[in-house]
C-alpha positions, -999 to 999 in steps of 0.1 A, spaced: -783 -383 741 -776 -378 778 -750 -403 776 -735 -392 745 -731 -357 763 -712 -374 792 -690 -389 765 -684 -355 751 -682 -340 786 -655 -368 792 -635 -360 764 -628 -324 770 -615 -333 806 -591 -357 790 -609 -386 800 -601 -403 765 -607 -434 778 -636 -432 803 -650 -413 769 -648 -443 741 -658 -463 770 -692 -446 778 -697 -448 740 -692 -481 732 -716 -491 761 -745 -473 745 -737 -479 713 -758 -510 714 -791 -493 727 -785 -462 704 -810 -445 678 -801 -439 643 -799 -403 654 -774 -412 682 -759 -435 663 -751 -415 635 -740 -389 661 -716 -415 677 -699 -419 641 -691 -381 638 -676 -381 668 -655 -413 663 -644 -396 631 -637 -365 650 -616 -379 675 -598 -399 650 -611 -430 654 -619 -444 619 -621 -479 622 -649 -473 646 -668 -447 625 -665 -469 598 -684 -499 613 -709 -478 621 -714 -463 586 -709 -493 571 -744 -505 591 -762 -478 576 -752 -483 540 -765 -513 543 -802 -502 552 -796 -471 529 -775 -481 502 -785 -452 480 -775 -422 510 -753 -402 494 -736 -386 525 -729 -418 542 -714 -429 511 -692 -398 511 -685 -400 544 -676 -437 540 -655 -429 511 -635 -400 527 -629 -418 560 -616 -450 532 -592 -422 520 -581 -410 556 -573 -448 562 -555 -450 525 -581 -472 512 -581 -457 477 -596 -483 459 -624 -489 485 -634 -450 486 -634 -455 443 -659 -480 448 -680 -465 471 -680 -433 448 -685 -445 412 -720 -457 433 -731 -417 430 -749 -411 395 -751 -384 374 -789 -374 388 -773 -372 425 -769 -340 438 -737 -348 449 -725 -363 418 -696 -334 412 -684 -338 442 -678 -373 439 -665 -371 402 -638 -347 418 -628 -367 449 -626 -402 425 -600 -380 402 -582 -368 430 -579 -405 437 -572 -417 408 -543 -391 397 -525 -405 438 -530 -440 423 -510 -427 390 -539 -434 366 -537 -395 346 -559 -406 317 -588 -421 344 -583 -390 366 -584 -367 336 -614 -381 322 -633 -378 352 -625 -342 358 -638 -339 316 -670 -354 329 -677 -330 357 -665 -299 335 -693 -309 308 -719 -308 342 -705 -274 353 -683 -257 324 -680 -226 345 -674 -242 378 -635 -233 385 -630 -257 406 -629 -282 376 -607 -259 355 -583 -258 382 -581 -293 390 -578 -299 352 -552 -277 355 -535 -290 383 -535 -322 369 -517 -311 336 -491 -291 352 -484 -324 377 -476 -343 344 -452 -316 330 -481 -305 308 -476 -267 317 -492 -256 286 -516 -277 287 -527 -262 322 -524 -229 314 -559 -219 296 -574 -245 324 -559 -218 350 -571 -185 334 -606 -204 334 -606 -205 365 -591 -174 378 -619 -157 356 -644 -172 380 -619 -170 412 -588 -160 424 -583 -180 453 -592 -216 454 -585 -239 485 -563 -205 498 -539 -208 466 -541 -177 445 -547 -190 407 -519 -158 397 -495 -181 411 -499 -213 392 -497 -192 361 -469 -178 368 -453 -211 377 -470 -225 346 -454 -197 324 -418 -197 336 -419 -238 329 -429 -230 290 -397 -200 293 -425 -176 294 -409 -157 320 -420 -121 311 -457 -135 312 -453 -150 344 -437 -119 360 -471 -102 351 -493 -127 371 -467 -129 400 -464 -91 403 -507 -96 408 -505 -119 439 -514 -108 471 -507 -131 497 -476 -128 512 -459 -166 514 -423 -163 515 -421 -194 495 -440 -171 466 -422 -139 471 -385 -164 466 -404 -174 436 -414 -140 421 -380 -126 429 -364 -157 410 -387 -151 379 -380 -115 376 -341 -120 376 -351 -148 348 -372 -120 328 -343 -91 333 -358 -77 361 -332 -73 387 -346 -43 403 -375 -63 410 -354 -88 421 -339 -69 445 -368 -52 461 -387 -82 459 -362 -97 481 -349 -73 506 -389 -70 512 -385 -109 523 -355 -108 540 -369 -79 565 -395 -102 568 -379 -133 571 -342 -127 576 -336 -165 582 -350 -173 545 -316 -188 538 -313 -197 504 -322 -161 492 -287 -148 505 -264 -161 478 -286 -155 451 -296 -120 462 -255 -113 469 -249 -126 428 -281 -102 411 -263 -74 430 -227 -86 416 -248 -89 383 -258 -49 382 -224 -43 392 -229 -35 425 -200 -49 439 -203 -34 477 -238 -46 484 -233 -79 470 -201 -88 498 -223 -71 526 -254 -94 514 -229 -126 514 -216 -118 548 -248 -108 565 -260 -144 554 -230 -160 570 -243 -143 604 -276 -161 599 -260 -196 585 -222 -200 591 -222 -232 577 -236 -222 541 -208 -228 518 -225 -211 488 -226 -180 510 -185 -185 521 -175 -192 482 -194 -160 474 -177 -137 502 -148 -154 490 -148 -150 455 -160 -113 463 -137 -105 482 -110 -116 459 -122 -96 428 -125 -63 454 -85 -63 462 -89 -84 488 -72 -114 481 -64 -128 518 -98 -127 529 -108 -142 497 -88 -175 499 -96 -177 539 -135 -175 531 -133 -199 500 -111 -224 521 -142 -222 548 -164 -234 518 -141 -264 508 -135 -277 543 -175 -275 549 -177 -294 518 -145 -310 502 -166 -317 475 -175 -292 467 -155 -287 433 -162 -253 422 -147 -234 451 -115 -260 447 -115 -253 413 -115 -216 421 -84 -217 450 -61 -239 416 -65 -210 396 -56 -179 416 -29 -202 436 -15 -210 403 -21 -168 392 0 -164 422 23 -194 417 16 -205 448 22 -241 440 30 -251 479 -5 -244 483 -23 -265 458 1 -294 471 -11 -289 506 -48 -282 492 -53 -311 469 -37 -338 489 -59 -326 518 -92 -332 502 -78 -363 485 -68 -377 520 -112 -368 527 -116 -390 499 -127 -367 475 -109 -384 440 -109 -367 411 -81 -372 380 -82 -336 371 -66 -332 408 -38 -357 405 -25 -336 368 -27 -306 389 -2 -320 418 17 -331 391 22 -301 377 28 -283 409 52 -308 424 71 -304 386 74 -265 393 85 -273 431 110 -290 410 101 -321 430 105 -345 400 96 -376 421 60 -370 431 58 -354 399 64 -385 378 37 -404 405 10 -381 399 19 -380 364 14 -416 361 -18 -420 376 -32 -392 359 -21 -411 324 -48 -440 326 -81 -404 328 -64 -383 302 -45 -406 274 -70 -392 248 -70 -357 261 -44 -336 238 -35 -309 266 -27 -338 289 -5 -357 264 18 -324 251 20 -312 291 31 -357 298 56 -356 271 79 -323 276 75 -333 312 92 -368 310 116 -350 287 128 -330 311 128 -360 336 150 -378 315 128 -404 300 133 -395 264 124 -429 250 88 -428 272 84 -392 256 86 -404 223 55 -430 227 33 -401 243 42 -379 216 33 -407 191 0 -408 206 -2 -373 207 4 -366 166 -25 -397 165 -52 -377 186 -37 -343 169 -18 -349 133 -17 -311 120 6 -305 148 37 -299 130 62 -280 161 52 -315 184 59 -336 152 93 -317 143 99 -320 184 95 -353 179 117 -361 147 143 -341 172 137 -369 197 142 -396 174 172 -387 160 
């Protein structure tokens, strides 16, 4: 053992070599004590092939040890060996003392390798051995929920939150919460969330996010203000907090909430399109198009903030605006049909018949079956002059939309 203490010794100086060295010197000459010790501490310092040599000797003078062969089996897991530590754990029988604990771990591995039914049917197996134990039941019910079962896991769960509240530092409340909002049982869920006692942001987001789903804003509210003091850099609570105040009509707190987000993250374009598109309904419309252009030149994707500029330019009929908008995102690549019939119709009010007719053109290929697009196409190239093309969009107008009888007596006009 003396030696084994120098290895030890050697270790906490930082010796890591000197350490494995000293080790694998007296390895040969070792005990089955020492050796045995040796293997914990191989396994201890990460060193897994080693410890599993070792264990591997032993098994084969005691091939019926069940703690070698769960140690064997686990360090097979920590070395992604799944099938190995399977092996080595179906060896454990039903009389062994340690026989739940194997039927667990081999469902644990067989749910990773994707086998359900296996894993399920394992976890069965230990429950008839220990119906009360709620460890099983929570397993059981982690398993279902995994799958999308969440109904299936939810009398698994209140099994085992019967028995305990916390297993492996989750709280069982919050599985069944998660377990009832899945099923839409979102009142239900708010009741086991508003039971939890651990203070995980991740949860609290959560339980704010179910109570806004059940109708509880004020719970919302104070459920997330309490996080933010906590954690005023939980991000993605900003916007979401900033649209349950807009919901209750509370207009003021929502911009403040928007903008105090923007100090945390200026690059969060959810948080920029909701100044912006607070601002805007409060009066103030110039601060509302500057903050919702931020959004759109963080993310010229980023459609519904576009979407939201088109429509209050063309409230304003600001068409200049659109032109310049939608021909700079298109120039980022951003390509979208419903853009090129908007410059369309804004070069046509710019009285710019030229790009009008381009943009017109390509938009015809997208919307040829869209009715709006083919009445807007046709009193456009009327006005451009190009009666006789009018006449064949109209035509396929009256196919896509016969009762139409002022575009069919426009038409007749036409022909005449």
């Amino acid at each position: 053992m003396e030696e084994i203490q120098k290895a030890v010794h050697q270790m906490e100086e930082n010796q890591t070599e000197d350490a494995l060295q000293t080790l694998q010197d007296y390895l040969p000459v070792a005990d089955e004590d020492e050796k045995f010790t040796i293997a914990e501490l191989y396994i201890q310092w990460g060193m897994l092939e080693e410890a599993k040599m070792i264990l591997k000797e032993f098994l084969q003078q005691y091939p019926k040890e069940q703690e070698i062969i769960v140690m064997l089996a686990e360090i097979h897991i920590d070395l992604e060996e799944d099938m190995e530590a399977i092996d080595l754990l179906n060896k454990i029988q039903p009389e062994d003392e340690m026989y739940l604990q194997a039927l667990m771990q081999v469902a644990d591995l067989y749910q990773s390798q994707g086998l359900f039914e296996v894993s399920e049917s394992k976890l069965l197996t230990a429950k008839h051995y220990a119906p009360n134990e709620p460890v099983i039941d929570f397993a059981l019910g982690e398993l279902a929920f995994s799958n999308g079962e969440y109904n299936k896991s939810i009398p698994y769960y209140e099994n085992a939150m019967e028995h305990s509240r916390v297993i492996g530092d989750i709280e069982v409340a919050t599985r069944l919460g998660e377990a009832y909002a899945a099923t839409g049982g979102f009142e239900e869920a708010l009741g086991y969330f508003q039971d939890v006692e651990e203070e995980n942001p991740d949860v609290q987001f959560r339980y704010g996010f179910i109570a806004n789903k059940a109708g509880r804003n004020d719970i919302t509210i104070q459920v997330w203000e309490d996080l933010l003091k906590k954690d005023p850099y939980y991000q993605s609570v900003y916007p979401l907090l900033a649209r349950v105040y807009e919901e209750e009509g509370m207009a003021k707190e929502a911009l403040e909430k928007a903008q105090e987000g923007l100090k945390k993250d200026e690059f969060n374009k959810d948080l920029y399109y909701m100044v912006g598109f607070l601002s805007h309904k409060q009066g103030d419309k110039e601060a509302g198009y500057q903050a919702m252009k931020e959004a759109v030149a963080i993310d010229p994707g980023y459609k519904e903030a576009v979407l939201f500029l088109l429509e209050n330019y063309k409230w304003d009929e600001n068409y200049e605006d659109i032109i310049s908008l939608l021909e700079d995102i298109q120039s980022l690549g951003e390509v979208d049909p419903l853009y090129d019939w908007e410059l369309a119709k804004a070069y046509r009010e710019e009285e710019n018949f030229g790009k009008a007719s381009e943009y017109y053109d390509r938009s015809y290929a997208p919307f040829k079956e869209d009715v709006d697009f083919l009445e807007d196409y046709g009193y456009f190239l009327v006005e451009n002059g190009q009666a006789t093309e009018a006449i064949a969009v109209f035509k396929e107008y009256l196919q896509l939309e016969p009762s139409n009888t002022e575009i069919e007596e426009f038409l007749e006009r036409l022909n005449a």
